[in-house]
N, C-alpha and C positions, 0 to 999 in steps of 0.2 A: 469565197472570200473576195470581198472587194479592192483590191490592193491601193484603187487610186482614193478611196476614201480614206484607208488604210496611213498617208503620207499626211493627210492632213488631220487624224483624228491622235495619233500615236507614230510619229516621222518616225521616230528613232526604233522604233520595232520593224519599220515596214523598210529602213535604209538595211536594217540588221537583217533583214528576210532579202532581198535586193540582190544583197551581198555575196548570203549564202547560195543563193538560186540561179541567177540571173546574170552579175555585174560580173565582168572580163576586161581583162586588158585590152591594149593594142594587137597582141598575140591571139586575139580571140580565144585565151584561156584564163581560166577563174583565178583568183587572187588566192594566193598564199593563206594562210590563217593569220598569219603576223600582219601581212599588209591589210588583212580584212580589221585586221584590232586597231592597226594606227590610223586608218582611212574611218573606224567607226568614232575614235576620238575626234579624230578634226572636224568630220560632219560636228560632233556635238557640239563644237566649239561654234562653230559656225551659226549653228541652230540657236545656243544661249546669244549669240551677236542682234539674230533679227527678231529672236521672243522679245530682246530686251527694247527694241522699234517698234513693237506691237503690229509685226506684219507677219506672215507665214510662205511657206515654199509658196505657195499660189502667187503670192503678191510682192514679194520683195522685188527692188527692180536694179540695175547697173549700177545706181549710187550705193545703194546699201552691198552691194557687192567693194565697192571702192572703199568707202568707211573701213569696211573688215579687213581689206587688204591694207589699208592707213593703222589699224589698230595691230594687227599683226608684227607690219613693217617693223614696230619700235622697237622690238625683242629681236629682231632678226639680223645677226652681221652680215656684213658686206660682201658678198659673191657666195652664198649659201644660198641652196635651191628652194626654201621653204614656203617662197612664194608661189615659185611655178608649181610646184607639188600641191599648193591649195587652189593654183590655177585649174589645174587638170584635173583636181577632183570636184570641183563645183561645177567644169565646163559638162563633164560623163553626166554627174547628176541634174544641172539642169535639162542634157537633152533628153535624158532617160524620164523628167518629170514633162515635156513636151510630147513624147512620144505615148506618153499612157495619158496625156489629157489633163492632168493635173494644173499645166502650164500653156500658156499660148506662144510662148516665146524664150530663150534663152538670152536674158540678162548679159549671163557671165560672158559669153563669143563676144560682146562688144569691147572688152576688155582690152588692154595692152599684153594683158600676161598672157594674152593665148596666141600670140605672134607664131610661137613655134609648136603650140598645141595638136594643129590640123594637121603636121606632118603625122604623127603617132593615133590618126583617129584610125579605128579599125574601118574597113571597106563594109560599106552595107552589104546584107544577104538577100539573094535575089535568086531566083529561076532562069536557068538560061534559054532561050528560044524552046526547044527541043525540049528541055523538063516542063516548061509549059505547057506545051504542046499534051505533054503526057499528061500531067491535071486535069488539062480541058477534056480531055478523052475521059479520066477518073471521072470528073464531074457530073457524066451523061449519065440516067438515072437507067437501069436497067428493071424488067421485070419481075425479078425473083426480090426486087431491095423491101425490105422489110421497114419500119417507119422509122427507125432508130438512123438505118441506112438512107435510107431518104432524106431526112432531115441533115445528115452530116453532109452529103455530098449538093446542099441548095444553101447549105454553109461556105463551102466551099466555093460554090461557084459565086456568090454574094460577095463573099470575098476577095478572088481574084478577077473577079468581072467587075468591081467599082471602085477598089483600091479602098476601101473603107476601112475604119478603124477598129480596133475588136469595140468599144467601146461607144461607138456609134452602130454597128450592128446590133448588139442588145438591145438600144432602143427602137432600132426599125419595128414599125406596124406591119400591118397587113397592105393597107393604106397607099403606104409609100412605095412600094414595089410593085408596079405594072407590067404585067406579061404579055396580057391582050390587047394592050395600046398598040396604035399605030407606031408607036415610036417608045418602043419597050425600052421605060428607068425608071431606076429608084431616086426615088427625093430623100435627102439628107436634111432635117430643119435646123435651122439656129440653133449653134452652143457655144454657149459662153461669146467670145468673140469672134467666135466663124459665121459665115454668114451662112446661111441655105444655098442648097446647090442640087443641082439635078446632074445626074450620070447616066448614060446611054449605056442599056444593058446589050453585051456583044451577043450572040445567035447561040454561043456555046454555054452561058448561062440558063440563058432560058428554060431548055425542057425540063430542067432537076427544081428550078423556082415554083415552074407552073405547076406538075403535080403537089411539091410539097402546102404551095394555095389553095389547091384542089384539095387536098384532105384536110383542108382545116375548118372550123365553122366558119359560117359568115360572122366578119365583127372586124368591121374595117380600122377599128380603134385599139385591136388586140395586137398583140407582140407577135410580131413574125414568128420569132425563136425564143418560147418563155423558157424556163426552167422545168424542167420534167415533171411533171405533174402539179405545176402551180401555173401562176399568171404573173411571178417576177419574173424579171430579166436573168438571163443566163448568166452564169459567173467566168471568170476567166479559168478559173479550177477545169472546167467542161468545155470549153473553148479552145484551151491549148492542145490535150490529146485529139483532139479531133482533128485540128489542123499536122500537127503530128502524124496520126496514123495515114490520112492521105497523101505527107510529102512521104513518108515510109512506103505506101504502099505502091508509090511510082520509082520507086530506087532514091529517092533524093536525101539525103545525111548532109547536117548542117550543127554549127556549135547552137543554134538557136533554130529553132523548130515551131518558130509560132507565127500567129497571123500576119504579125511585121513586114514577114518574107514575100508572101504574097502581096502586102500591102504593097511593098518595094518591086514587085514582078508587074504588078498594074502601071505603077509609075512608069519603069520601062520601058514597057511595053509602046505606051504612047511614047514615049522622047523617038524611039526607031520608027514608029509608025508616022513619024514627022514632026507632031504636038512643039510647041515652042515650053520653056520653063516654066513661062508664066500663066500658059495654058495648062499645065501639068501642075502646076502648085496648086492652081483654082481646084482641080479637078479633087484634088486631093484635102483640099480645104484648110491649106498650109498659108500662113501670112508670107514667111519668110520663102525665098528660093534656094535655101542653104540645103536640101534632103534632097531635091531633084540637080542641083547642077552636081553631088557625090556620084549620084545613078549613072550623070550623062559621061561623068568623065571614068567611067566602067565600060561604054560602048565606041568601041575604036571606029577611028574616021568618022566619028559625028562631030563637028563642030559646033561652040557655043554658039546660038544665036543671037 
């Protein structure tokens, strides 16, 4: 299932699956069934606000967030929370439509209502030194791995060695991931409004990448990682367990279990190893610096730069 097609083709089923699967509090624990029924109304509220602009989650921008908050306002008395309460669930939903690529940026954060939002955002999920360490050790492809096994663990390493998105690995080639270069990385091309970007793959990616290159045909135009026995792209249905069973199989338990984590252990990764934010956004192919200065202020005695 493609879930980011999924926001734009049928929002209200994919906000409704979101909900049930995925969307958490500040507690990093899932919502009530009540609050999942009042938060599915007000999205729809919202949603009739921007059909009726003829713009969609992709494209609405800060004004059409201000309208809705102006058209709300008029039913609302005076020192009732119902603003902040549409605050906080537009701010979760736009970053949540940022983070799967649906969106380049979050509207709603420019907002006044969210003054006091970022106190209650939950702290990203990451790998600490040490569980990295152990991935990178997971990653190394051993002789007995079978192709299922191989292919997971040069997922894995693709993953935590370029801080990629699940969604931009899908479309990685063969092409874009150089092993036997002087200067082993994968090329990222243009989406949507990110630009192209090259990433320096570290030494402990490598050997799981190279053979999984190694066993595949020549076809420098083909998908790295198709879909098991085709030539689409992999889905995130097959992406998640997989990132799943390797942070499992190194002891690591988290309320969320998926590519993100690594995504967030990449980032990291570089802020400790020196990187400045704006070196770390690029890398990561984020417009904004709002996802790496959350990270930096997780690693004690680093100072903003």
């Amino acid at each position: 299932m493609d879930t980011s097609s999924l926001w734009l083709s049928a929002p209200s089923d994919a906000y409704r699956l979101w909900q049930e699967t995925e969307a958490v509090g500040a507690d990093r624990r899932p919502f009530s069934v009540r609050s999942r029924v009042q938060h599915a109304a007000m999205f729809e509220r919202f949603l009739r606000h921007i059909d009726e602009r003829r713009v969609s989650l992709a494209t609405f921008d800060a004004a059409h967030v201000e309208s809705f908050f102006n058209d709300i306002q008029i039913g609302c008395l005076p020192g009732t929370s119902t603003r902040l309460r549409y605050a906080k669930l537009l701010h979760r939903l736009c970053r949540h439509l940022v983070e799967i690529e649906v969106r380049i940026s979050n509207p709603a954060f420019e907002m006044n209502a969210f003054e006091r939002w970022p106190e209650d955002e939950p702290l990203p999920l990451f790998l600490e030194p040490e569980a990295d360490a152990r991935l990178q050790t997971w990653a190394m492809p051993s002789r007995s791995d079978d192709p299922r096994m191989l292919r997971n663990r040069a997922i894995v390493a693709l993953f935590t060695g370029t801080g990629m998105s699940a969604a931009e690995l899908r479309q990685t080639q063969q092409q874009h991931v150089l092993t036997d270069d002087m200067r082993p990385n994968a090329y990222v091309p243009k989406r949507g409004a990110r630009e192209s970007r090259r990433i320096a793959l570290p030494a402990f990616a490598l050997p799981a990448l190279t053979r999984w290159k190694e066993a595949q045909s020549i076809d420098n135009e083909a998908l790295l990682f198709p879909a098991p026995g085709r030539k689409t792209p992999m889905n995130d249905v097959l992406l998640g367990p997989i990132v799943r069973d390797a942070l499992e199989a190194i002891g690591f338990v988290a309320p969320d279990m998926g590519p993100r984590i690594l995504r967030n252990t990449f980032a990291r990764r570089q802020l400790i190893a020196g990187r400045t934010n704006e070196d770390t956004s690029r890398l990561l192919g984020l417009v904004s610096q709002r996802t790496v200065i959350r990270l930096r202020a997780t690693i004690p005695q680093l100072d903003m730069p």
